[in-house]
C-alpha positions in Angstrom: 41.4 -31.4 -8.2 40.6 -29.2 -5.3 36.7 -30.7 -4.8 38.4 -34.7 -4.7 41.0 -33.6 -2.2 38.6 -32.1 -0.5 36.2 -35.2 -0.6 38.8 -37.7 -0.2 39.6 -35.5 3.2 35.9 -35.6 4.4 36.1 -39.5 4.5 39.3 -40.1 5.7 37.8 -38.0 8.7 34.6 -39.9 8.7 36.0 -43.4 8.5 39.0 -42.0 11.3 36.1 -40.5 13.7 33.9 -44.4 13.1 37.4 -46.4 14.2 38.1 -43.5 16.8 34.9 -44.1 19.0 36.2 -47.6 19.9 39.7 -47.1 20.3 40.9 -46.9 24.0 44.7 -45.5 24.3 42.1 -42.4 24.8 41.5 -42.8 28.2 44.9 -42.3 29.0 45.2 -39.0 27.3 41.8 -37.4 27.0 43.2 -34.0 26.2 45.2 -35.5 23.3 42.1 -37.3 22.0 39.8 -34.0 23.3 42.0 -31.9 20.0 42.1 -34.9 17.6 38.3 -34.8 17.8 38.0 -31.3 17.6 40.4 -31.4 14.5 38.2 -34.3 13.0 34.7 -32.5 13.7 35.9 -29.0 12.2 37.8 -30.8 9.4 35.3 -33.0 8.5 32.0 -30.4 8.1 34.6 -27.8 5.9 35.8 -30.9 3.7 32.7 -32.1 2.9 31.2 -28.2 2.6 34.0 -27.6 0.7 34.0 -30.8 -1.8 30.2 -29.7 -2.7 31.0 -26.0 -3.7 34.7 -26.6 -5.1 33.1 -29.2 -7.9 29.7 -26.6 -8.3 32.1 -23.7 -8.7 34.7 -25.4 -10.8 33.9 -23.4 -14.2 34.9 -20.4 -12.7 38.1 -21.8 -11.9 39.2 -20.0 -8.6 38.4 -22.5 -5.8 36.1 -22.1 -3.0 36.6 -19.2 -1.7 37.5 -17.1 -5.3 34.7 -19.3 -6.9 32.3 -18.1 -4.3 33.4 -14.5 -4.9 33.3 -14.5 -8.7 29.9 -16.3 -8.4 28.4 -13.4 -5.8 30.4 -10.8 -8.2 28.8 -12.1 -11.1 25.6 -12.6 -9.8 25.5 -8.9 -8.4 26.1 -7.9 -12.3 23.1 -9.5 -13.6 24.9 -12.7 -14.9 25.7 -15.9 -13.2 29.0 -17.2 -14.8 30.0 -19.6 -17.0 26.9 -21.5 -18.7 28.9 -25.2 -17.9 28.2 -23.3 -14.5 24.4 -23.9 -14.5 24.1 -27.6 -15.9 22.1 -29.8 -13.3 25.3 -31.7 -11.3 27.0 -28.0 -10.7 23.6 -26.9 -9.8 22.7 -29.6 -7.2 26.0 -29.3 -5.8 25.7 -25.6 -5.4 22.1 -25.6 -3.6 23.9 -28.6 -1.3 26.6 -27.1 -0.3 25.3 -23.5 0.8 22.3 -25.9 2.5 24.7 -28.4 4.3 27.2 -24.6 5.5 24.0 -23.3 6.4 22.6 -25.6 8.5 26.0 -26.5 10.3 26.4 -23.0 11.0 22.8 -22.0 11.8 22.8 -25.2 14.3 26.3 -24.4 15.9 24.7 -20.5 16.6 21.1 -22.0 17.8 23.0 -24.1 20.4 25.1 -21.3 21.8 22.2 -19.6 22.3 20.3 -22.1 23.4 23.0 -23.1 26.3 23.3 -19.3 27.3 19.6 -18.6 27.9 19.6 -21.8 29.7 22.7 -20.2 32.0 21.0 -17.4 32.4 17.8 -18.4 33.5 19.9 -20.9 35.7 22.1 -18.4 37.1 18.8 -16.3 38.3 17.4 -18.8 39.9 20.4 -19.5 41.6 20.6 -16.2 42.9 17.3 -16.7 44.6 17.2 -20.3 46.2 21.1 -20.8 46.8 23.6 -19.7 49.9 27.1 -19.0 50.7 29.0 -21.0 52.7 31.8 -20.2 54.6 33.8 -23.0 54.6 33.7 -23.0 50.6 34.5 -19.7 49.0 33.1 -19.0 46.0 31.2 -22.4 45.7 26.8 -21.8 45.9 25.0 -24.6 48.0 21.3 -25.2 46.9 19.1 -26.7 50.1 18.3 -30.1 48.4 18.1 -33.4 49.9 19.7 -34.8 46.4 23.2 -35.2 45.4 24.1 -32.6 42.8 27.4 -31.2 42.3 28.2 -28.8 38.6 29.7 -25.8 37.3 28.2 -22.7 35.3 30.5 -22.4 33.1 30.8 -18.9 31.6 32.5 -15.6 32.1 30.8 -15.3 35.4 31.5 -19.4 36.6 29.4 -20.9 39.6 30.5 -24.2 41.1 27.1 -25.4 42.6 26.6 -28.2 45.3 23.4 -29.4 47.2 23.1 -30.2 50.8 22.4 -33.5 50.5 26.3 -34.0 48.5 27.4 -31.8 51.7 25.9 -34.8 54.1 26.8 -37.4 51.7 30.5 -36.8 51.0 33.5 -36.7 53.3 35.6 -33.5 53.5 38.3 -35.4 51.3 35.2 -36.0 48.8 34.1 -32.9 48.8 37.5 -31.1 48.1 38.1 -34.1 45.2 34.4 -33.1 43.3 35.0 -29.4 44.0 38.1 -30.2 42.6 37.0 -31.9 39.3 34.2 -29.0 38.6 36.9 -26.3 39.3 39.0 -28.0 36.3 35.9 -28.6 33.8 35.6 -24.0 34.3 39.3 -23.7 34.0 39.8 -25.6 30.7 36.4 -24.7 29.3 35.2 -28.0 28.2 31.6 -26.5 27.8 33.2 -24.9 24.4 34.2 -28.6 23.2 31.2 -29.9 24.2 29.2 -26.8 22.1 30.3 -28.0 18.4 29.2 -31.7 18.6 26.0 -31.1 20.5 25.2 -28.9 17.4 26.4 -31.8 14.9 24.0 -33.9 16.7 20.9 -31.3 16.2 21.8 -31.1 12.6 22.2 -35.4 11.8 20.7 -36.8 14.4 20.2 -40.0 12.6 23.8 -40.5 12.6 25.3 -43.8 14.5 28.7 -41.9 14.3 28.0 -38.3 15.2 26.1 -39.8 18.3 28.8 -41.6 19.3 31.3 -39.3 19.5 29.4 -36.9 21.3 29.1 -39.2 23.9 32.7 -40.2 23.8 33.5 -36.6 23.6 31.4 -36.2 26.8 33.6 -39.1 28.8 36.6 -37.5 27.8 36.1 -34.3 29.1 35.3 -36.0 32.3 38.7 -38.1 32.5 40.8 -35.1 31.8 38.1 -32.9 34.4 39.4 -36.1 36.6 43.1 -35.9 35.4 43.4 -32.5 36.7 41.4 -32.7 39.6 43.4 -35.3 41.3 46.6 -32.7 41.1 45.7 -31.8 44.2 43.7 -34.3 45.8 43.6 -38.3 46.0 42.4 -39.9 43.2 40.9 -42.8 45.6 38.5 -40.0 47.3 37.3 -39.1 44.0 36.7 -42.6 42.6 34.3 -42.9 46.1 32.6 -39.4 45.3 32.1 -41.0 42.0 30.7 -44.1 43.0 29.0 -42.2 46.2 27.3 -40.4 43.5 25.8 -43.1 41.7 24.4 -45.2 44.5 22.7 -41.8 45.8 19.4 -40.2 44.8 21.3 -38.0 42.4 19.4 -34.3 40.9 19.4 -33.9 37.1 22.4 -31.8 35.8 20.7 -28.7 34.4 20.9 -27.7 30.8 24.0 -25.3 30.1 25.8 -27.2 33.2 28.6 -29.8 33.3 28.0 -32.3 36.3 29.7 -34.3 38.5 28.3 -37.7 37.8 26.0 -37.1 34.8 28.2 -39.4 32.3 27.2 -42.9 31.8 31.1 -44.0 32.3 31.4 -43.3 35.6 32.7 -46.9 36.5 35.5 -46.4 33.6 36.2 -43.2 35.5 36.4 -44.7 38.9 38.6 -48.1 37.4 41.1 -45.3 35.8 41.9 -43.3 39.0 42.0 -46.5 41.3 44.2 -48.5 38.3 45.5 -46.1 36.0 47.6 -47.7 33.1 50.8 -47.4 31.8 51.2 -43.8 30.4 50.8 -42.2 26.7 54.6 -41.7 25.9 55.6 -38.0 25.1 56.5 -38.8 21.3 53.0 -40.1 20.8 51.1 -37.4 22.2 53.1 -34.7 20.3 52.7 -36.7 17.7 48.9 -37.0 17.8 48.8 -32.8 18.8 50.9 -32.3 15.3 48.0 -34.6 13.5 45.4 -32.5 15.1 47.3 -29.1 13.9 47.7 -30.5 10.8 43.8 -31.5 10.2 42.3 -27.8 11.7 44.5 -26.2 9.0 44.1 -28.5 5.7 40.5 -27.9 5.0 40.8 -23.9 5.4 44.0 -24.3 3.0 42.3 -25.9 0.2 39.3 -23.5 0.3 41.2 -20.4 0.3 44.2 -21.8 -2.8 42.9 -24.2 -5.8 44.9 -27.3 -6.7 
């Protein structure tokens, strides 16, 4: 019972996260859409985890969790269980199941690693070729012809900007993009990028894991944008957006969320010039309660057996 619950949740999540990449109410509430993805990534690698092991550990009768423990217990004891425990589909399912957890969690820890000695090495560099300027506290300016504008994010954040996006921009533009980078380091969004980027390393022949990375990616941006134009006008920010690519832009570096470095920009720009009508409040509670309700289903059926 517990390993077709479990299934039937994997593909409700795969077939939601398919119709989810084209649907468009999105881009007028990214953060919503931000959770419900999170909720459908997370939910989606422990259902289908979790359907694998459930059916392999099914003769010891305890669920996931207590199957894996009476497995490791018995195992540790010089027996393995059950014999109905070591027929061929129980067995396949077993070796499948540890090899699918493994290699999700084994790619999710690679990437954080991978991002962080990228940080690193960017964060010494920067402390070698870039300046301090006055007028923008706390913000590094690299001497570059280019237009580049991106945060570090991290527990020691950098907001970066070239010379040339200092020539390029007006002040207004300047404050709008400093504005949007400030917002991408307050809400973190390098952690919701970090999860997908690692689905991505472990299937990337997948259509649909591809996708929503890349939607993931524009989201992040609209609500970096949403924030942003608190406190400045979203018209200077749509030009700094469309200043940027018209302009001999520099390559966002690895670890590093830039300004311009999505392929949506003009959906970007169209949203702050012509925003549309508003996600009413009972729809966006609603869709947070959906998102609560997926992060805690799949932990639910691993730790208590139908």
């Amino acid at each position: 019972m517990t390993a077709a619950a479990l299934g039937a949740l994997a593909l409700v999540c795969g077939v939601a996260a398919w119709r989810f990449t084209a649907a468009r109410w999105t881009y007028r509430a990214p953060r919503v859409a931000i959770l419900l993805w999170q909720a459908l990534g997370l939910t989606w690698g422990l259902a289908s985890t979790g359907a694998l092991l459930s059916y392999a550990l099914q003769p010891y009768g305890r669920g996931v969790l207590g199957g894996l423990g009476a497995f490791a217990a018995s195992a540790a004891s010089g027996g393995y269980g059950p014999p109905s425990a070591f027929d061929l589909p129980h067995t396949l399912a077993l070796v499948t199941g540890l090899s699918l957890l493994s290699v999700l969690v084994s790619v999710l820890i690679a990437a954080g690693v991978n991002v962080l000695s990228a940080r690193r090495r960017h964060r010494a560099l920067l402390a070698l070729i870039a300046r301090d300027d006055p007028g923008m506290p706390g913000v590094r300016v690299v001497d570059h012809p280019g237009a580049a504008a991106y945060c570090l994010p991290g527990l020691r954040s950098q907001v970066v900007v070239s010379a040339g996006t200092l020539q390029l921009l007006s002040p207004a533009e300047l404050a709008a993009v400093l504005a949007h980078e400030s917002a991408h380091v307050r809400e973190r969004h390098d952690l919701v990028l970090l999860p997908f980027a690692a689905l991505r390393r472990a299937l990337p022949w997948s259509q649909v894991v591809r996708d929503a990375q890349e939607t993931v990616e524009l989201l992040i941006e609209m609500a970096a944008d949403d924030r942003a134009r608190r406190f400045c006008s979203p018209r200077r920010l749509a030009t700094a957006l469309l200043r940027f690519g018209t302009a001999a832009s520099v390559p966002t570096p690895q670890g590093a969320l830039g300004m311009g470095a999505h392929n949506g920009v003009m959906l970007r720009v169209e949203r702050l010039i012509t925003p549309g009508p508003a996600v009413p409040q009972t729809l966006r509670a609603a869709g947070v309660v959906l998102a609560a309700t997926l992060t805690v289903s799949a932990p639910f059926l691993w730790l208590v057996p139908l």
